[in-house]
PDBQT receptor file of N, H, CA, C and O in Angstrom, charges set to zero:
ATOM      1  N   UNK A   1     -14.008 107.064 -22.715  1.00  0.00    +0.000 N 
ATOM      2  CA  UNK A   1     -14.468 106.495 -23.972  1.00  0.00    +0.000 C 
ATOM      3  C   UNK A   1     -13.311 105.789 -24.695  1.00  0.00    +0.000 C 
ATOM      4  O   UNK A   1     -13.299 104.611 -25.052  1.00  0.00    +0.000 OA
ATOM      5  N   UNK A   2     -12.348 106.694 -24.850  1.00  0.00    +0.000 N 
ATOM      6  H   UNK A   2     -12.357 107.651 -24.560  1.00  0.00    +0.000 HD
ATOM      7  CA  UNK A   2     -11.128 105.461 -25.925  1.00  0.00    +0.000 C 
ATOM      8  C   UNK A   2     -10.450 104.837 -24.818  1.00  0.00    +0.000 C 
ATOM      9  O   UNK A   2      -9.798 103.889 -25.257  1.00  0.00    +0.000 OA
ATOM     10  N   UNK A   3     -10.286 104.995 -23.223  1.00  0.00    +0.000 N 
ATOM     11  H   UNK A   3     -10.815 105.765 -22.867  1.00  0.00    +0.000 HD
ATOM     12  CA  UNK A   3      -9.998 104.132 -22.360  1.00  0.00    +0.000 C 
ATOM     13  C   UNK A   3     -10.678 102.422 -22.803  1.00  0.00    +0.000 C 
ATOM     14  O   UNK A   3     -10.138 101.390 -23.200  1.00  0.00    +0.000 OA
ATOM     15  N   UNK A   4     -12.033 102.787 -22.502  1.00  0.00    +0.000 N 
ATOM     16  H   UNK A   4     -12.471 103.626 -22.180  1.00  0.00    +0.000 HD
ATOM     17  CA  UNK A   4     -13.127 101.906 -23.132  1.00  0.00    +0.000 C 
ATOM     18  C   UNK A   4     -12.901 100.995 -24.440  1.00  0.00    +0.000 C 
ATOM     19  O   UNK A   4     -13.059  99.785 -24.277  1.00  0.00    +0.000 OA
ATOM     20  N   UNK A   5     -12.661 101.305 -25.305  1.00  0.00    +0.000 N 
ATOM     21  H   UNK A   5     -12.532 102.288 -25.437  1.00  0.00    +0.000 HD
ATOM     22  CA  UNK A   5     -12.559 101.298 -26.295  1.00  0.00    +0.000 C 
ATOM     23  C   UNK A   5     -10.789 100.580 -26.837  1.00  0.00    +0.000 C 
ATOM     24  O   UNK A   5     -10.595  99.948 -27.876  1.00  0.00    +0.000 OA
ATOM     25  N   UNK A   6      -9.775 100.913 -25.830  1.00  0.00    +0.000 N 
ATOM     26  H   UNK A   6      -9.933 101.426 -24.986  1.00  0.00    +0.000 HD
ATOM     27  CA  UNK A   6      -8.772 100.021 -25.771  1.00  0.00    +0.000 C 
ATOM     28  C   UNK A   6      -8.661  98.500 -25.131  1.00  0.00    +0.000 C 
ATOM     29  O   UNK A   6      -8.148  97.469 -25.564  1.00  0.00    +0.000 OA
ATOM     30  N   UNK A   7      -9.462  98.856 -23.745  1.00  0.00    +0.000 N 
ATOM     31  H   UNK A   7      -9.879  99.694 -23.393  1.00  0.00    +0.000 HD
ATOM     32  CA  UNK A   7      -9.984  97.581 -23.422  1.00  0.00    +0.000 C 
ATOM     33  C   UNK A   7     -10.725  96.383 -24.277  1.00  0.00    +0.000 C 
ATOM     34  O   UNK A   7     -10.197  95.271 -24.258  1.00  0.00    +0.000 OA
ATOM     35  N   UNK A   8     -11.744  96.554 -24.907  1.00  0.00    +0.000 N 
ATOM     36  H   UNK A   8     -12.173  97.457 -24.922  1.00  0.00    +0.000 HD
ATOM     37  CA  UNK A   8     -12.349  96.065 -25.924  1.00  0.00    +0.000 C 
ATOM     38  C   UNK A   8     -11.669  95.426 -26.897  1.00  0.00    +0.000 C 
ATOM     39  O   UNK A   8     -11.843  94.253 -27.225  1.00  0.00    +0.000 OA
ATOM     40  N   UNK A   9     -10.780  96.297 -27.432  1.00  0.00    +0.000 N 
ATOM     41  H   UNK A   9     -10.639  97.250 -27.166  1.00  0.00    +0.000 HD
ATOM     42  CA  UNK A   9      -9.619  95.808 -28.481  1.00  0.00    +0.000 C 
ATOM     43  C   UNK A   9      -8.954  94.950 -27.851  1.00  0.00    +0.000 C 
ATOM     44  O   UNK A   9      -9.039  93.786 -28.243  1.00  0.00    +0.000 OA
ATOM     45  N   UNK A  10      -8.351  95.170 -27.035  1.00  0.00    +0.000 N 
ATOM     46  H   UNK A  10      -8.282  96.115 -26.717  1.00  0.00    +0.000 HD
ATOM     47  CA  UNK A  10      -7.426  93.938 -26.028  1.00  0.00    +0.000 C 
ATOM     48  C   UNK A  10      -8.166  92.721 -25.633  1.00  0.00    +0.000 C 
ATOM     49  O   UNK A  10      -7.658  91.602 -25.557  1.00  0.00    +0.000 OA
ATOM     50  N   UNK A  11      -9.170  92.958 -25.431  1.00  0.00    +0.000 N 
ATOM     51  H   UNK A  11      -9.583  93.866 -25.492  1.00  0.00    +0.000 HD
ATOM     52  CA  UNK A  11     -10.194  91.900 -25.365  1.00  0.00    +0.000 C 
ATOM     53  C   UNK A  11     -10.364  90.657 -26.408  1.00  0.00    +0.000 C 
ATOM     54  O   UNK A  11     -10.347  89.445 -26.192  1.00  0.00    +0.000 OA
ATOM     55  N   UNK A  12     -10.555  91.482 -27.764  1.00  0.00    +0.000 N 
ATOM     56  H   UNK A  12     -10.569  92.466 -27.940  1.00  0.00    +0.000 HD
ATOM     57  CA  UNK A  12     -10.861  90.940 -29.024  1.00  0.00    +0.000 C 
ATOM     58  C   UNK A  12      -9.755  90.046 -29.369  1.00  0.00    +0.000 C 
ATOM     59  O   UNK A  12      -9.933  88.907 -29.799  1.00  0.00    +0.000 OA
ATOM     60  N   UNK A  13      -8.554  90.607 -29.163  1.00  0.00    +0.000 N 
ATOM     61  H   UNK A  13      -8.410  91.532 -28.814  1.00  0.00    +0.000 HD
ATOM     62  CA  UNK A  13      -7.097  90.275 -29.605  1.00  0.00    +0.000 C 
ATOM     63  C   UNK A  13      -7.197  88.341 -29.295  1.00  0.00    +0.000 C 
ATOM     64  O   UNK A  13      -7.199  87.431 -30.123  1.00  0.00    +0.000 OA
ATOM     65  N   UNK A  14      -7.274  88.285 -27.640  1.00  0.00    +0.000 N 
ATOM     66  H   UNK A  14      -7.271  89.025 -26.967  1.00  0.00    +0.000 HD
ATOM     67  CA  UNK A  14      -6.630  87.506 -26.847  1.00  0.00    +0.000 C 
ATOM     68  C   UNK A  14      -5.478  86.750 -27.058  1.00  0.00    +0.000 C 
ATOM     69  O   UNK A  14      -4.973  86.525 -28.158  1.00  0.00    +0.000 OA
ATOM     70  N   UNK A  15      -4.944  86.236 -25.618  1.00  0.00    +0.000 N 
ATOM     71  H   UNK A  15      -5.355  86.419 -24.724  1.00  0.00    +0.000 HD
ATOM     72  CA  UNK A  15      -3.613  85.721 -25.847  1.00  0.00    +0.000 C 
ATOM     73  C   UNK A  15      -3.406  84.824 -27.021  1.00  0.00    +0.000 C 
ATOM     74  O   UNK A  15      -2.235  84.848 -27.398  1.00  0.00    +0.000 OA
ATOM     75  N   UNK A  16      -4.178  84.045 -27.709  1.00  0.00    +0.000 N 
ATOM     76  H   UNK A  16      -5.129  84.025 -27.403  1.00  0.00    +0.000 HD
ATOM     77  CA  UNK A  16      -3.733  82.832 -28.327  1.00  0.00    +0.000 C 
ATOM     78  C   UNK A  16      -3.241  83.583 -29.970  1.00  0.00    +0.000 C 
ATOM     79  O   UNK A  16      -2.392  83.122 -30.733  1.00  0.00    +0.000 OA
ATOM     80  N   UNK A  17      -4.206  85.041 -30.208  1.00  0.00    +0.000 N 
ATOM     81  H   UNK A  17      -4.896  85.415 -29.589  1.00  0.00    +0.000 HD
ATOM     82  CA  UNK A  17      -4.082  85.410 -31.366  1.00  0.00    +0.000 C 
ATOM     83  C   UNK A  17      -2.481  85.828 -31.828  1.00  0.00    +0.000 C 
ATOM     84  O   UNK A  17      -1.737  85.590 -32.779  1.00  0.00    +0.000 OA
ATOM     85  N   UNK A  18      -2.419  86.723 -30.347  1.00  0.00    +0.000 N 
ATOM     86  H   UNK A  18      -3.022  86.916 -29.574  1.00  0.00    +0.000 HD
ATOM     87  CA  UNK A  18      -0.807  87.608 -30.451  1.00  0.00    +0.000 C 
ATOM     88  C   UNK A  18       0.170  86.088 -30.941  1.00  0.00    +0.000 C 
ATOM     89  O   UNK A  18       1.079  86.027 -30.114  1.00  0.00    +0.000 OA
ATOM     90  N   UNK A  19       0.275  85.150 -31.728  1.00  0.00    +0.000 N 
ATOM     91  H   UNK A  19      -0.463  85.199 -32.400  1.00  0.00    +0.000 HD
ATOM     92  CA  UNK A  19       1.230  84.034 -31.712  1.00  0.00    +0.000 C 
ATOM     93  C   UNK A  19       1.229  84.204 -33.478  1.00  0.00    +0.000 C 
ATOM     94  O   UNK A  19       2.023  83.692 -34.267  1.00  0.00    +0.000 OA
ATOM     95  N   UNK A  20       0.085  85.079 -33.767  1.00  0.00    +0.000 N 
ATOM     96  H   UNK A  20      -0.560  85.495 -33.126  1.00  0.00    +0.000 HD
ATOM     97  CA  UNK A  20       0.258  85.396 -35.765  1.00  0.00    +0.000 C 
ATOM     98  C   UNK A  20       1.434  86.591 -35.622  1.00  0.00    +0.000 C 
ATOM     99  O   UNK A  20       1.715  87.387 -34.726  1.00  0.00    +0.000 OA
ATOM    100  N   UNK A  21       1.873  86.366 -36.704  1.00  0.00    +0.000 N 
ATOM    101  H   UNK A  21       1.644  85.720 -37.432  1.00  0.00    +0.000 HD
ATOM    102  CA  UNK A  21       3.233  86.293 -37.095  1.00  0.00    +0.000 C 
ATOM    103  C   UNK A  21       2.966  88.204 -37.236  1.00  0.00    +0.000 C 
ATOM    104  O   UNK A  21       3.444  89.027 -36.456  1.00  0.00    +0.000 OA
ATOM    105  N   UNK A  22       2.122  88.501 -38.398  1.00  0.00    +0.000 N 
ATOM    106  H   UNK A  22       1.734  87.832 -39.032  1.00  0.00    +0.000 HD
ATOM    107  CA  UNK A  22       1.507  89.767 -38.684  1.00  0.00    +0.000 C 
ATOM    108  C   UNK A  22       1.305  90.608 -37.820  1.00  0.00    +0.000 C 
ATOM    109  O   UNK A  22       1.145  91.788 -38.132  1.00  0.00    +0.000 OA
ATOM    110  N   UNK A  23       1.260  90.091 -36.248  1.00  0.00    +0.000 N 
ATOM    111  H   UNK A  23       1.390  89.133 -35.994  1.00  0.00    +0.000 HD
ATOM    112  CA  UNK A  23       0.259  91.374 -35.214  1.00  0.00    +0.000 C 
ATOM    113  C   UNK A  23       1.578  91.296 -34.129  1.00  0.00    +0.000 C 
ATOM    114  O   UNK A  23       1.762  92.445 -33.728  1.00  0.00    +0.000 OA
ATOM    115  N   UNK A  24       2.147  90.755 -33.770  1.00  0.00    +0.000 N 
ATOM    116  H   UNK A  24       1.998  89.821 -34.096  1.00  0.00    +0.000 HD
ATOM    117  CA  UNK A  24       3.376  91.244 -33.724  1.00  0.00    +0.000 C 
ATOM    118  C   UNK A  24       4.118  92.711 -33.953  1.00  0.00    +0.000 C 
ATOM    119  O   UNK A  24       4.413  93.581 -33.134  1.00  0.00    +0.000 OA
ATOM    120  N   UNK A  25       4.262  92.657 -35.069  1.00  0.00    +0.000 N 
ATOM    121  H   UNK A  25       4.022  91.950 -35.735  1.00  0.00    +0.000 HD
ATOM    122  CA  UNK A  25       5.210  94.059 -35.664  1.00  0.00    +0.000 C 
ATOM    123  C   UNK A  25       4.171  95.169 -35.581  1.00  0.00    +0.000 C 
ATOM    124  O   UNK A  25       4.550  96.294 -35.252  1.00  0.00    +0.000 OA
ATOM    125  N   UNK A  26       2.685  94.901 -35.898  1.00  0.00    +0.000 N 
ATOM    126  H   UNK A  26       2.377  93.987 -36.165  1.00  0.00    +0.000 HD
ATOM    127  CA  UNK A  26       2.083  95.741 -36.018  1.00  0.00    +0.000 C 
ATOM    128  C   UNK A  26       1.756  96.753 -34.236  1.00  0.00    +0.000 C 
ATOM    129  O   UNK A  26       1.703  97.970 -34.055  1.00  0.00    +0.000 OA
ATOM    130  N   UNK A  27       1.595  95.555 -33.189  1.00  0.00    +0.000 N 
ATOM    131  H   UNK A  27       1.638  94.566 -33.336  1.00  0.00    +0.000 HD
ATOM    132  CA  UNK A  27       1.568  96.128 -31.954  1.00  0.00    +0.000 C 
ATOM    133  C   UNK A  27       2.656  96.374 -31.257  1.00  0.00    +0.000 C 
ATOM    134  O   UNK A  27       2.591  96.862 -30.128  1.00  0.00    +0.000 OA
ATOM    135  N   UNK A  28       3.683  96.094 -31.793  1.00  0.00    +0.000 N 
ATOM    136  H   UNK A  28       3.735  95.697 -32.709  1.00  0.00    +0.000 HD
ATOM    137  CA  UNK A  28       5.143  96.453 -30.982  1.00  0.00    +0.000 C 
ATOM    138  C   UNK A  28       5.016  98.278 -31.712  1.00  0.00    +0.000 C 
ATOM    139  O   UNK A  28       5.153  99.268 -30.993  1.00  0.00    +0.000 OA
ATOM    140  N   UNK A  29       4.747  98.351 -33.180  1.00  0.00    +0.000 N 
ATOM    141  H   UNK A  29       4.636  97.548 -33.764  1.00  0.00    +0.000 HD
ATOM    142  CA  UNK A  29       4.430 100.019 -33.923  1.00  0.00    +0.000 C 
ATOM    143  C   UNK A  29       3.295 100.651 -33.279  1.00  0.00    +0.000 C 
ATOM    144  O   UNK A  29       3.224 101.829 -33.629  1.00  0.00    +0.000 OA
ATOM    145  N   UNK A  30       2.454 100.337 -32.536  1.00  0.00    +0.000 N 
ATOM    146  H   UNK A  30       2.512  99.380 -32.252  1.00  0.00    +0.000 HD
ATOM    147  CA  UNK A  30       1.471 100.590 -31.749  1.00  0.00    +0.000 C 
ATOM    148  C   UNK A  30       2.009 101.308 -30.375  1.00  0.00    +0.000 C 
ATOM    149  O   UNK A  30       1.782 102.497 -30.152  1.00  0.00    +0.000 OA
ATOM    150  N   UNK A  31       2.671 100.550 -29.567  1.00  0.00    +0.000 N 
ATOM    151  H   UNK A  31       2.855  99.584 -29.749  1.00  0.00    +0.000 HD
ATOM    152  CA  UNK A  31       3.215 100.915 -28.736  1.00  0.00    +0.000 C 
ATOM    153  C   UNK A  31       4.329 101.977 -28.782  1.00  0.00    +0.000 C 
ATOM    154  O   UNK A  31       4.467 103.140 -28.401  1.00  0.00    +0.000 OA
ATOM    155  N   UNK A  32       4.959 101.175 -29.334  1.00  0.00    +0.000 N 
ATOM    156  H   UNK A  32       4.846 100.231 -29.643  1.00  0.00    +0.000 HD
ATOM    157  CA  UNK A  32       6.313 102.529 -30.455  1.00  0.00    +0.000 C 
ATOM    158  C   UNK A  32       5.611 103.901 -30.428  1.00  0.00    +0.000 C 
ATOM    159  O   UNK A  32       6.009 104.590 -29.489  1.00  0.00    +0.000 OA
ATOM    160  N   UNK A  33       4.468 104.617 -31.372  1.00  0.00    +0.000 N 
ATOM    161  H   UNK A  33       4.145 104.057 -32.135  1.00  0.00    +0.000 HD
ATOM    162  CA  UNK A  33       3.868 105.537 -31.430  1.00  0.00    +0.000 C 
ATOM    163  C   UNK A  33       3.199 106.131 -30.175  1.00  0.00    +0.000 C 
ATOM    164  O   UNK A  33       3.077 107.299 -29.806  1.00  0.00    +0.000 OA
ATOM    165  N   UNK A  34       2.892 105.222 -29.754  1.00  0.00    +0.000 N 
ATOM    166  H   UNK A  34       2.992 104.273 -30.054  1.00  0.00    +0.000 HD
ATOM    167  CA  UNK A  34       1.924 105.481 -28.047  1.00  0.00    +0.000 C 
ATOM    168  C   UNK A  34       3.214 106.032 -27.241  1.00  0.00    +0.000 C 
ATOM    169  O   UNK A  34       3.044 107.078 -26.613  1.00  0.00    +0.000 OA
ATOM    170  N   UNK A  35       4.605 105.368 -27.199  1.00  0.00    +0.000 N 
ATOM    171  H   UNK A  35       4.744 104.519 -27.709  1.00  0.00    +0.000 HD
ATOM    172  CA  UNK A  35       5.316 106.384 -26.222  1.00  0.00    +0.000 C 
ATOM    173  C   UNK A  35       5.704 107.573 -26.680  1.00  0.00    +0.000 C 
ATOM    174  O   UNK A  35       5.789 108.558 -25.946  1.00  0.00    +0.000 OA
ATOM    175  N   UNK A  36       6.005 107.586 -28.086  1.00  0.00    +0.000 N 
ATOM    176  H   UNK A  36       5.936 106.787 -28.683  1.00  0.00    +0.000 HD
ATOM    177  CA  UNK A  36       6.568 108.779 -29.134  1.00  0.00    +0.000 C 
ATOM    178  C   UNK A  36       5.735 109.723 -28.479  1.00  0.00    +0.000 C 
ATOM    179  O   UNK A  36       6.215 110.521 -27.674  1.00  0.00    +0.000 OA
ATOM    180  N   UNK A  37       4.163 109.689 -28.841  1.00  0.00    +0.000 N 
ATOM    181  H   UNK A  37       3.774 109.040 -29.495  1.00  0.00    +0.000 HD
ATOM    182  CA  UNK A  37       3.101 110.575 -28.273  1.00  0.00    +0.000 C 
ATOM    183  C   UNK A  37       2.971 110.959 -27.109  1.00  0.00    +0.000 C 
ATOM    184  O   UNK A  37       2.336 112.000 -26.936  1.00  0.00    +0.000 OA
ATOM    185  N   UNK A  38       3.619 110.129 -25.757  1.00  0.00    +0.000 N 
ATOM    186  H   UNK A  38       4.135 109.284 -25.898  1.00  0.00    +0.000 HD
ATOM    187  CA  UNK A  38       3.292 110.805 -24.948  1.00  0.00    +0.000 C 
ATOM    188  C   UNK A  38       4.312 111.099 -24.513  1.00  0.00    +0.000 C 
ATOM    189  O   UNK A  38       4.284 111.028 -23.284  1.00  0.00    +0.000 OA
ATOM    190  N   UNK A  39       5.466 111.482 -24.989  1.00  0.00    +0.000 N 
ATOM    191  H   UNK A  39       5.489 111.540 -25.987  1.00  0.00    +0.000 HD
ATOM    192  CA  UNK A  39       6.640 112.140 -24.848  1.00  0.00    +0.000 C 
ATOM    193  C   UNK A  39       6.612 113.289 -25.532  1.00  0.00    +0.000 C 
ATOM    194  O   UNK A  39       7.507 114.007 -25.086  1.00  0.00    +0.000 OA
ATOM    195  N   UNK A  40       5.983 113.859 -26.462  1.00  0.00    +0.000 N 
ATOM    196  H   UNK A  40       5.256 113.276 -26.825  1.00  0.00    +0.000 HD
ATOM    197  CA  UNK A  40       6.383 114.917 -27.533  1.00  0.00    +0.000 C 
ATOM    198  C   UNK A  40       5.568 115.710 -26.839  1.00  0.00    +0.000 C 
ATOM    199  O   UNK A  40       4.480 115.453 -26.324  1.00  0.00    +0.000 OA
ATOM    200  N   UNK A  41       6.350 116.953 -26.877  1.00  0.00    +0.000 N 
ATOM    201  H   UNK A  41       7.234 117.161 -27.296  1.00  0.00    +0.000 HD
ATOM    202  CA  UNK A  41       5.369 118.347 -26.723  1.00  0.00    +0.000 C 
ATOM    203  C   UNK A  41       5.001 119.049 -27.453  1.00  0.00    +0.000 C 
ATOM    204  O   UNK A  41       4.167 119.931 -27.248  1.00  0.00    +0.000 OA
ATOM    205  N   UNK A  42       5.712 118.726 -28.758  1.00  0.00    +0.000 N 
ATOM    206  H   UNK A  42       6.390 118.010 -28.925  1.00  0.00    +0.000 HD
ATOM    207  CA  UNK A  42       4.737 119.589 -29.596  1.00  0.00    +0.000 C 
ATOM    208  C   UNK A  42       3.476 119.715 -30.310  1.00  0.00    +0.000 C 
ATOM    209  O   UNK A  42       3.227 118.740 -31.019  1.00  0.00    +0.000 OA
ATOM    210  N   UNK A  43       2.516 120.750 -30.319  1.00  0.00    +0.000 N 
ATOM    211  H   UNK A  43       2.718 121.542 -29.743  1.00  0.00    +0.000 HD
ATOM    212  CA  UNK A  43       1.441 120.698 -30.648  1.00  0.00    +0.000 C 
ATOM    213  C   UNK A  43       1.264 121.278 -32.359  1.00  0.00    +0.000 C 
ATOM    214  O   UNK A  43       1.487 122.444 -32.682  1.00  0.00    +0.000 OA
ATOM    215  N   UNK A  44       0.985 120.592 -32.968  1.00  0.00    +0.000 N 
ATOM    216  H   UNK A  44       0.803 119.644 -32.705  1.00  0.00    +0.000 HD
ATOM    217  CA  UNK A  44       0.660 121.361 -34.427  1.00  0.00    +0.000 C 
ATOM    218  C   UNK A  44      -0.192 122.241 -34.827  1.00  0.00    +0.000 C 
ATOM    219  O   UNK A  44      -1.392 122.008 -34.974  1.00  0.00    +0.000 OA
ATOM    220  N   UNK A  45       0.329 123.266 -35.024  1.00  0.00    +0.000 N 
ATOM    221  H   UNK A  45       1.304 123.456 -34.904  1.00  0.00    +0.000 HD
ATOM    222  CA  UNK A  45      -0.379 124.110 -35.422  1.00  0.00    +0.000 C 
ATOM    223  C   UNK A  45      -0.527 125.304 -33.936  1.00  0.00    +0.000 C 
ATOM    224  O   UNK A  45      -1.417 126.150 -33.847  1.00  0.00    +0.000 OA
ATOM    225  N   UNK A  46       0.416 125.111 -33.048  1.00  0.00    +0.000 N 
ATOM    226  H   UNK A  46       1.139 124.424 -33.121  1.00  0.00    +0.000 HD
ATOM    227  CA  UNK A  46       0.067 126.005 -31.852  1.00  0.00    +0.000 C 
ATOM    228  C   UNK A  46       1.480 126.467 -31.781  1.00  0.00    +0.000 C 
ATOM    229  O   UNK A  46       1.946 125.345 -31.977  1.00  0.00    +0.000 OA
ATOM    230  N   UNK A  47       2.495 127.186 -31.663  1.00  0.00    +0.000 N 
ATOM    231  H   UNK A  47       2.116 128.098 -31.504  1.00  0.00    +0.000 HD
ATOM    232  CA  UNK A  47       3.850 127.931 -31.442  1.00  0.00    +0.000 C 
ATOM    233  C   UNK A  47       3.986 127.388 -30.083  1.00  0.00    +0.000 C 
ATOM    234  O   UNK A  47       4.781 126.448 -30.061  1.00  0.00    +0.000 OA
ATOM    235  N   UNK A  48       3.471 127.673 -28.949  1.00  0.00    +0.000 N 
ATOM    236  H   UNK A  48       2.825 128.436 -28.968  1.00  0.00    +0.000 HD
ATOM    237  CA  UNK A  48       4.098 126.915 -27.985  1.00  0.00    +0.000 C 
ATOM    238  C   UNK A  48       4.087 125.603 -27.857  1.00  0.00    +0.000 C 
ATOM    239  O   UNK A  48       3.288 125.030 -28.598  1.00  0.00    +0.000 OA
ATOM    240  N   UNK A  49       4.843 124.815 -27.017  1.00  0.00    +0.000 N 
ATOM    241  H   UNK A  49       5.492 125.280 -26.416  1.00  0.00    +0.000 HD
ATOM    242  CA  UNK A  49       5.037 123.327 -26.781  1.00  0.00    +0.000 C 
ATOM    243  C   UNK A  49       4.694 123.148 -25.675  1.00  0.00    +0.000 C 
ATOM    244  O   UNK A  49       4.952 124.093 -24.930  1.00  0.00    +0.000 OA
ATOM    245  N   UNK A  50       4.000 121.963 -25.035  1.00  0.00    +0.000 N 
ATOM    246  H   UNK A  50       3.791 121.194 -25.640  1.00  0.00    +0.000 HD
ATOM    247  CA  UNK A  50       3.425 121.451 -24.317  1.00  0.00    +0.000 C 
ATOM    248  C   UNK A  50       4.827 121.113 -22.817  1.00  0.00    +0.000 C 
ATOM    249  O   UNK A  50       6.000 120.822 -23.052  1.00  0.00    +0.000 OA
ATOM    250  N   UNK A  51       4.319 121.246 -21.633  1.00  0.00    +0.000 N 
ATOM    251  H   UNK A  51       3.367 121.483 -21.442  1.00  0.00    +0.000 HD
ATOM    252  CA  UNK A  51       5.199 120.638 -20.722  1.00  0.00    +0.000 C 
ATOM    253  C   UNK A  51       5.594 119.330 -20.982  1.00  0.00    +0.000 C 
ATOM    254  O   UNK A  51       4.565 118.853 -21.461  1.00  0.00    +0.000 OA
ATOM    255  N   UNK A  52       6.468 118.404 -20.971  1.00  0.00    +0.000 N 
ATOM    256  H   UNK A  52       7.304 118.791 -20.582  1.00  0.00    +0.000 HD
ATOM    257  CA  UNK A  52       7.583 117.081 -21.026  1.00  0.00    +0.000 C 
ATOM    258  C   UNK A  52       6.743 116.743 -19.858  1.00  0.00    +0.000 C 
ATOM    259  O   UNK A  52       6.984 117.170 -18.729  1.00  0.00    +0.000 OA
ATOM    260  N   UNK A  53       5.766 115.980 -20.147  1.00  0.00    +0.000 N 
ATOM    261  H   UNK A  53       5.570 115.634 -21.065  1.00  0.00    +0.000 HD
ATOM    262  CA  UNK A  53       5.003 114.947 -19.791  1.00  0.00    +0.000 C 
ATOM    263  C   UNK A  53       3.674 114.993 -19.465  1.00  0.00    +0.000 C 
ATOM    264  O   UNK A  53       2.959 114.317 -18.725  1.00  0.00    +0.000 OA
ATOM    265  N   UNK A  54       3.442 116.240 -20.409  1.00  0.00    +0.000 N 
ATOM    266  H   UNK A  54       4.022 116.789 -21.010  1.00  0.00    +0.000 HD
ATOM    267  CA  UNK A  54       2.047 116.404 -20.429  1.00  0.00    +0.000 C 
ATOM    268  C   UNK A  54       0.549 115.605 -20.663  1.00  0.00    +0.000 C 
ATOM    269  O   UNK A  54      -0.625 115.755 -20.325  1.00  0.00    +0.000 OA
ATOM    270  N   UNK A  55       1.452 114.574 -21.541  1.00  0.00    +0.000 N 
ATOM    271  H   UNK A  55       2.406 114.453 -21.816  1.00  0.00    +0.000 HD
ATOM    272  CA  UNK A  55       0.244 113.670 -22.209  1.00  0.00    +0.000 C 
ATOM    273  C   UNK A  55       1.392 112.061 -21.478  1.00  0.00    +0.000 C 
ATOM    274  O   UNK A  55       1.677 111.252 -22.361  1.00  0.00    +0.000 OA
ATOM    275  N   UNK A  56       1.663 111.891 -20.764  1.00  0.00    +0.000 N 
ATOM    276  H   UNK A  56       1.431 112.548 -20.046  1.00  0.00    +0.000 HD
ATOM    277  CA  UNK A  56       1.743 110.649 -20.249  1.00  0.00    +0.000 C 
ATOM    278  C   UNK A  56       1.075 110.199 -19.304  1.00  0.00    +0.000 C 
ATOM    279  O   UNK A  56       1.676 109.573 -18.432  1.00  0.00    +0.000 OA
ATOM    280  N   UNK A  57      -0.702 110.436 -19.181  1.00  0.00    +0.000 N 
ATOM    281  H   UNK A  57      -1.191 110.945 -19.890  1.00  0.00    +0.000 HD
ATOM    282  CA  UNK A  57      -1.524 109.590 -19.267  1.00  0.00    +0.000 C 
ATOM    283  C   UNK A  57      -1.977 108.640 -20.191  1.00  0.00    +0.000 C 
ATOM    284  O   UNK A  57      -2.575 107.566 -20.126  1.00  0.00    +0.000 OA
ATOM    285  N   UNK A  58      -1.268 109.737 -21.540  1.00  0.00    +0.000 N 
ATOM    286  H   UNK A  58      -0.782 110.610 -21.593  1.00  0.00    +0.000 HD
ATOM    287  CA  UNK A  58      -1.849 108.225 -22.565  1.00  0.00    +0.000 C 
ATOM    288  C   UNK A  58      -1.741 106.872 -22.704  1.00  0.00    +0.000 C 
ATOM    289  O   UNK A  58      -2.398 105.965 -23.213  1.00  0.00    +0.000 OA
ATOM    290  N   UNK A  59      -0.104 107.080 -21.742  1.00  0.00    +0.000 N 
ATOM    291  H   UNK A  59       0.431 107.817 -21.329  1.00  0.00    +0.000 HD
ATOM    292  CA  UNK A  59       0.091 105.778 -21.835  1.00  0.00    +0.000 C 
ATOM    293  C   UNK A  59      -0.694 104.713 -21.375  1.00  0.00    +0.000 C 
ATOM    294  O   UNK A  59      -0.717 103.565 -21.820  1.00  0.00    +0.000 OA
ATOM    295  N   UNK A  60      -1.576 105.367 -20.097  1.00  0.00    +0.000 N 
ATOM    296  H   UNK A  60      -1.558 106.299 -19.735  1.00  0.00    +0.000 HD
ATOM    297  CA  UNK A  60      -2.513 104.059 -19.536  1.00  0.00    +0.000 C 
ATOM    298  C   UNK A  60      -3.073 103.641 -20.733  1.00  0.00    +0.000 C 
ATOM    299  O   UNK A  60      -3.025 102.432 -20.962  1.00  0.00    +0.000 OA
ATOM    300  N   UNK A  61      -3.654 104.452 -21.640  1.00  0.00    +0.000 N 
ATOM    301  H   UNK A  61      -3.693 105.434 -21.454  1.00  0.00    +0.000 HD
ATOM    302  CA  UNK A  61      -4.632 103.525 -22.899  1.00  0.00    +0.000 C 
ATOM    303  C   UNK A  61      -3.853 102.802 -23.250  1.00  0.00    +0.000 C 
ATOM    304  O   UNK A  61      -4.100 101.656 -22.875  1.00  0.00    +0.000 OA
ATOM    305  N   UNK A  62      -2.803 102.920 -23.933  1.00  0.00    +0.000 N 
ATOM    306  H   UNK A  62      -2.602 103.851 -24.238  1.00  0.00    +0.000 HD
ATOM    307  CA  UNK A  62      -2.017 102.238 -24.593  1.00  0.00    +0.000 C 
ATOM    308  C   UNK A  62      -1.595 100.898 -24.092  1.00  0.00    +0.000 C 
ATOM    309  O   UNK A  62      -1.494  99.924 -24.837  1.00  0.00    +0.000 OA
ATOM    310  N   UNK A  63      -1.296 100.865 -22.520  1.00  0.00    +0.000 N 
ATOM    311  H   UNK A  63      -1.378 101.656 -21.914  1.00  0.00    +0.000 HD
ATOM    312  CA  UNK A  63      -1.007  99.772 -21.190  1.00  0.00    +0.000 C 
ATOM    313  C   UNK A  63      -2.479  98.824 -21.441  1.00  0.00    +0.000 C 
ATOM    314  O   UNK A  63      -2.539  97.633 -21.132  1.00  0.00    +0.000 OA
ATOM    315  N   UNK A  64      -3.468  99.487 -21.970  1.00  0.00    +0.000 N 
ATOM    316  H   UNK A  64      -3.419 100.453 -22.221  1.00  0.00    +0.000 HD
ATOM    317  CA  UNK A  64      -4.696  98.329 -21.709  1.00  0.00    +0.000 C 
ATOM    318  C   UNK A  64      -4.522  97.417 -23.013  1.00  0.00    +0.000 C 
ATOM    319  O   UNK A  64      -5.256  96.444 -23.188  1.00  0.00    +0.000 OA
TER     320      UNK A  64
């Protein structure tokens, strides 16, 4: 579903848009957060921490 759902967005974007000045900074902070996330192990609100690379599947969403 948000696989889905990244595609779509990437879709919407297309190449000619990424050339506004605004979506730039905003998807380079997009990506920024998308690796932060799938590097961190910690879970909020749980005492243990997640294995170091537990969630780097996310990155495929993020890759679409």
């Amino acid at each position: 579903m948000i696989e889905q759902q990244a595609q779509r967005l990437s879709a919407s974007l297309g190449v000619g848009k990424l050339r506004e000045k605004s979506l730039g900074p905003a998807l380079l902070g997009f990506v920024r957060e998308g690796a932060r996330v799938a590097f961190s192990t910690d879970v909020p609100g749980y005492e243990e921490e997640l294995p170091l690379g537990a969630r780097l599947p996310f990155l495929r969403i993020v890759s679409k």
